[in-house]
N, C-alpha and C positions, 0 to 999 in steps of 0.2 A: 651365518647365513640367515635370511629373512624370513620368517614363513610366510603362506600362503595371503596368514589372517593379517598380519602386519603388515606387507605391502600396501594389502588392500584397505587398511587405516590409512596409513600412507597417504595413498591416492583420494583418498576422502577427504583428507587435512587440507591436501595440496590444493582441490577443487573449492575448497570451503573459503581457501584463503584467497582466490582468484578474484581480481576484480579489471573488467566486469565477470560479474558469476552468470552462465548461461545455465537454463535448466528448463529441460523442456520432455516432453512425451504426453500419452494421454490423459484426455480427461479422466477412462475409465480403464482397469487391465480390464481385458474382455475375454483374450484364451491367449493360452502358453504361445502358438504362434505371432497372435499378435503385437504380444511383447515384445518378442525377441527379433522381430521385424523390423519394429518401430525402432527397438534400439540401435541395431546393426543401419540401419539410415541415418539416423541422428549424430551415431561416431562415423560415419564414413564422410559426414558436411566436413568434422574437425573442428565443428566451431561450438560443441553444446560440452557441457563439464559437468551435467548430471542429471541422469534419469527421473522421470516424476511417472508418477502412476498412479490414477485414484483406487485404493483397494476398498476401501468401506466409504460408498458415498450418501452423506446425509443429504435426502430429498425434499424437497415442498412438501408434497404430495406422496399417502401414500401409492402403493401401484407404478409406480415411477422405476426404472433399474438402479434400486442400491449398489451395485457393486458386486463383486463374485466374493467377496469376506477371504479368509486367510489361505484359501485354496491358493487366493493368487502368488502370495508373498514367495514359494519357490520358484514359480516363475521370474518375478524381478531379480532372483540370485543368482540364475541361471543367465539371464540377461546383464549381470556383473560380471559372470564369470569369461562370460564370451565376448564383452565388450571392455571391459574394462570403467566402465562409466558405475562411479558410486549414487548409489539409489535415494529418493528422499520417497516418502507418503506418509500421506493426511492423516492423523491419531485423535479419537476422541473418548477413547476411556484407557483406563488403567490396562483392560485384558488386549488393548490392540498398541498400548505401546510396549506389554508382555511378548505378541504375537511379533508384532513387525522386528526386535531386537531379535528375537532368537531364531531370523531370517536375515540375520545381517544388513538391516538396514542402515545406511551410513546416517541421513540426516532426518528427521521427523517435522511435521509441519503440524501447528493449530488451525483447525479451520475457521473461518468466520463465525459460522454459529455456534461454533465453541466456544467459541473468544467472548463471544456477546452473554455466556451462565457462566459465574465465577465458580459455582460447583463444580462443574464439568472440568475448567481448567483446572481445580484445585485435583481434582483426579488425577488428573494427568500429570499433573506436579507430583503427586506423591509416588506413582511409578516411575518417575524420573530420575527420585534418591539414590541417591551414589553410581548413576549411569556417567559418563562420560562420551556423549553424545551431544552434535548442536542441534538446536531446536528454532526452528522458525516459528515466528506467529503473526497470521491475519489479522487485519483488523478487523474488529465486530461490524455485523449488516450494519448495526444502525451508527450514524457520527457520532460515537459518544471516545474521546480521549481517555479518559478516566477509565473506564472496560479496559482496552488497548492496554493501558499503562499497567494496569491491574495485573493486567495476565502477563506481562513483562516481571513483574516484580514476583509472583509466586513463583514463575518459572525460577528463576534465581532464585530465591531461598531455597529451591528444594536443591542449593548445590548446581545448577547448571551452568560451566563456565563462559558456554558459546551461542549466543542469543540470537538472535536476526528475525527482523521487521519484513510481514509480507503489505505488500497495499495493491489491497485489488478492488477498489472503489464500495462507496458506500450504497446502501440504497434510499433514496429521496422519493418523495410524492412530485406528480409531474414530470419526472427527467422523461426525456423521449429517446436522446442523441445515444444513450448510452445503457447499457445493462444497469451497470453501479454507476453512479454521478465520481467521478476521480475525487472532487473534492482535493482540489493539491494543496489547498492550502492546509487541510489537518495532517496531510503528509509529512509535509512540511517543519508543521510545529511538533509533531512525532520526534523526526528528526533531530530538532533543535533541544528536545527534551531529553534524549538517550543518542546524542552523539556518537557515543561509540559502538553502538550497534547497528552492522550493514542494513543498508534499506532495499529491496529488491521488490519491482516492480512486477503487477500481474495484470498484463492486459488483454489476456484474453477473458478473466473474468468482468474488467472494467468494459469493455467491448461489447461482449455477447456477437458477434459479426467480426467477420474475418477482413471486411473493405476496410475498416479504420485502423485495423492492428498497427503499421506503421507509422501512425501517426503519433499514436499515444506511445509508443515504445520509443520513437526520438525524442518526443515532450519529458517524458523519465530520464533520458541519455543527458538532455539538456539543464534536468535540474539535480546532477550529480548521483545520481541514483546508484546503487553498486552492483545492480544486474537485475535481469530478466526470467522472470518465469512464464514460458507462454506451453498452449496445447498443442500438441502434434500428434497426429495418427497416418497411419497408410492409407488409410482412404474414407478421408474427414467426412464424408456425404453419408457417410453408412455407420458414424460414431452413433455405438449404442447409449451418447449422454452428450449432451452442450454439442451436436454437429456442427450449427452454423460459427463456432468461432476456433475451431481448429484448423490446421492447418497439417502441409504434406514437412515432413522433414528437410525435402530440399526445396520448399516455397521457405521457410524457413529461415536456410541459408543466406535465399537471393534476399531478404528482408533485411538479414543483419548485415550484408553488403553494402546494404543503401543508406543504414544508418551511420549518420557524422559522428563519430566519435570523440565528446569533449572531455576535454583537459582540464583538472582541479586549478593548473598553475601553470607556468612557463618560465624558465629561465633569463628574462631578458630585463634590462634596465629600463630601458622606454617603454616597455611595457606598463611596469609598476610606477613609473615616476606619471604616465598618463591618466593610470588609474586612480591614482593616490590625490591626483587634480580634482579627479572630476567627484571623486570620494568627499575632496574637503568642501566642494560647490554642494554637494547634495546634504550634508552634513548644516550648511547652512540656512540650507531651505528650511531641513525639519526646527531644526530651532527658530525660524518664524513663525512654521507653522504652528509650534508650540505656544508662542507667544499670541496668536490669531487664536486657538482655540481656549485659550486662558481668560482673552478678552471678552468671545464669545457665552462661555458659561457665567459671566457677572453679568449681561445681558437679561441671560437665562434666570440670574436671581431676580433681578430687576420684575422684570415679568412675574416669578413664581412672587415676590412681593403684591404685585398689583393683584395677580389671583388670590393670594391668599385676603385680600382687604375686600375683594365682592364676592368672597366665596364660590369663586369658579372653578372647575375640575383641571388638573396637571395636562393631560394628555385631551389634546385638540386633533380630533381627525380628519376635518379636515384640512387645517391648517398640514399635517403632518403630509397630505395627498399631494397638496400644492409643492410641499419641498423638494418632495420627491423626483417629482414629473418637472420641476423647473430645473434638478439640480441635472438630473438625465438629458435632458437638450443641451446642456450645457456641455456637461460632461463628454455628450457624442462629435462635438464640435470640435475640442481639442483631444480626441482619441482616448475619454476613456471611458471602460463598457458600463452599461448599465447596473451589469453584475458589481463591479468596482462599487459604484455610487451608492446602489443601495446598500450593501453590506458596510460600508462607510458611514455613511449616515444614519443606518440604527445605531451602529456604536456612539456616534456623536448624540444623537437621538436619548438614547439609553443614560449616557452620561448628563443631557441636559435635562433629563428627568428626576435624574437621583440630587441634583443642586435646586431642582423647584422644590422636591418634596422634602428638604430640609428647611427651607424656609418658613414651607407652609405646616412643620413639625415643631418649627422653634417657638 
């Protein structure tokens, strides 16, 4: 016979290994009620597979509501035991991944600005040793990969078998639309760098506002994402932390109803014989392209020769202004965004800089 405490490993495995993996509750525990509120709504959708609860929340600002600290952690056990939903919260030193384990935490999470001091995670790694627990990690506030990856690889040396990627957007100068800018494309390459660790989206922090939630939550669904962390409370208006991007448990629900749910793959022959067409057509683009941008940087020498024979500087701004602004008319004419073009052409940019200043080095 099973015990108590095995089942409920069990049930934690079981959830961990779900994909899509839903995981949702408040930003903040706030009182024994409202845990156990929020959970008993969330298992009654049938669609969430595991409680989140901020118990120690690092603020901007001091004066701001931290969090209620380890008082809360037998309320989320209590909220396990009556629901049956395995719990995950946020850890940021060695004494709260002490506290949170010996409150049965099933899954543990890095936060962002933990993710961003490699001290802090190296902390956290060291309490880790010899636990058998999975462990999520943010990505750090600011777009740095290298942070991200960092705290990916301490986590594992210190022995952690079960890894998993949070992406709940970065922060940028200027963004307006959004809390954290998504930034999908360092997702992306995240992804691409640590394939076999789940990637699970977080948009209620990318958001900040509850009008866009489903938008960014089917844009994750669409680029293969293996689940969803969003906030829910009983009555988001009155969340003692991040109100405007919460939601009700069963606004929740109607949410993840409306999302299309895609497929890695499909079984069928005309599928793949279609795909594998237009695969080989696009496969021969890039290699023009290749051959175009080849031609282009001997251009690039050509020039960086002429500068370097009257002594003129690498980098021309306003010539750099004109590329820009002619490549963006262009580019919006046949559909592609500005954002494309520019971040495009710095790279090209960048590159045709690094073939003048070898000339004008040689």
């Amino acid at each position: 016979m099973q015990t108590t405490e095995q089942t409920s490993n069990a049930a934690a495995q079981a959830a961990w290994n779900k994909r899509p993996l839903i995981i949702s509750g408040p930003c903040s525990a706030e009182t024994e009620e409202q845990v156990i509120a929020t959970a008993q709504r969330l298992a009654a959708t049938g669609k969430v597979d595991m409680l989140r609860a901020g118990i120690w929340k690092p603020r901007t600002k001091p004066g701001m509501f931290e969090g209620v600290g380890a008082k809360g952690l037998p309320w989320l056990q209590q909220a396990k035991k009556i629901t049956g939903l395995p719990t995950t919260v946020e850890v940021a030193t060695g004494k709260q991944v002490q506290d949170a384990l010996t409150f049965d935490v099933d899954v543990l999470w890095i936060g962002a600005r933990t993710t961003v001091n490699p001290f802090s995670v190296q902390e956290v790694a060291d309490a880790l040793r010899g636990v058998d627990v999975p462990v999520m990690i943010k990505n750090p506030i600011n777009p740095d990969l290298e942070l991200w990856g960092g705290a990916v690889e301490r986590v594992a040396r210190a022995g952690v078998k079960q890894i998993g990627l949070i992406h709940r957007g970065f922060s940028s100068y200027g963004n307006s639309e959004f809390r954290n800018a998504p930034m999908w494309h360092l997702a992306i390459d995240m992804k691409l760098k640590y394939p076999g660790l789940p990637l699970i989206n977080d948009p209620s922090h990318i958001c900040g506002r509850r009008d866009i939630l489903l938008d960014v939550m089917q844009r994750a669904i669409d680029l293969d994402y293996d689940g969803l962390m969003i906030e829910s409370h009983i009555d988001p208006d009155n969340a003692w932390s991040d109100a405007k991007q919460q939601i009700t448990p069963e606004r929740l629900a109607e949410m993840l109803d409306q999302i299309i749910w895609r497929k890695e793959d499909v079984n069928s022959e005309e599928y793949h014989a279609a795909l594998e067409a237009l695969r080989q057509k696009i496969n021969h683009l890039d290699d023009e392209m290749m051959q175009i941008l080849g031609q282009r940087m001997k251009i690039a020498e050509q020039i960086g020769q002429y500068k370097k024979d009257n002594n003129i500087t690498i980098l021309q701004t306003g010539r750099w202004n004109e590329i820009i602004e002619r490549a963006s008319v262009k580019g919006e004419k046949i559909g592609l965004s500005k954002e494309f073009i520019t971040r495009y052409l710095d790279a090209v940019h960048m590159e045709s800089i690094n073939h003048q200043k070898k000339v004008l080095d040689s």
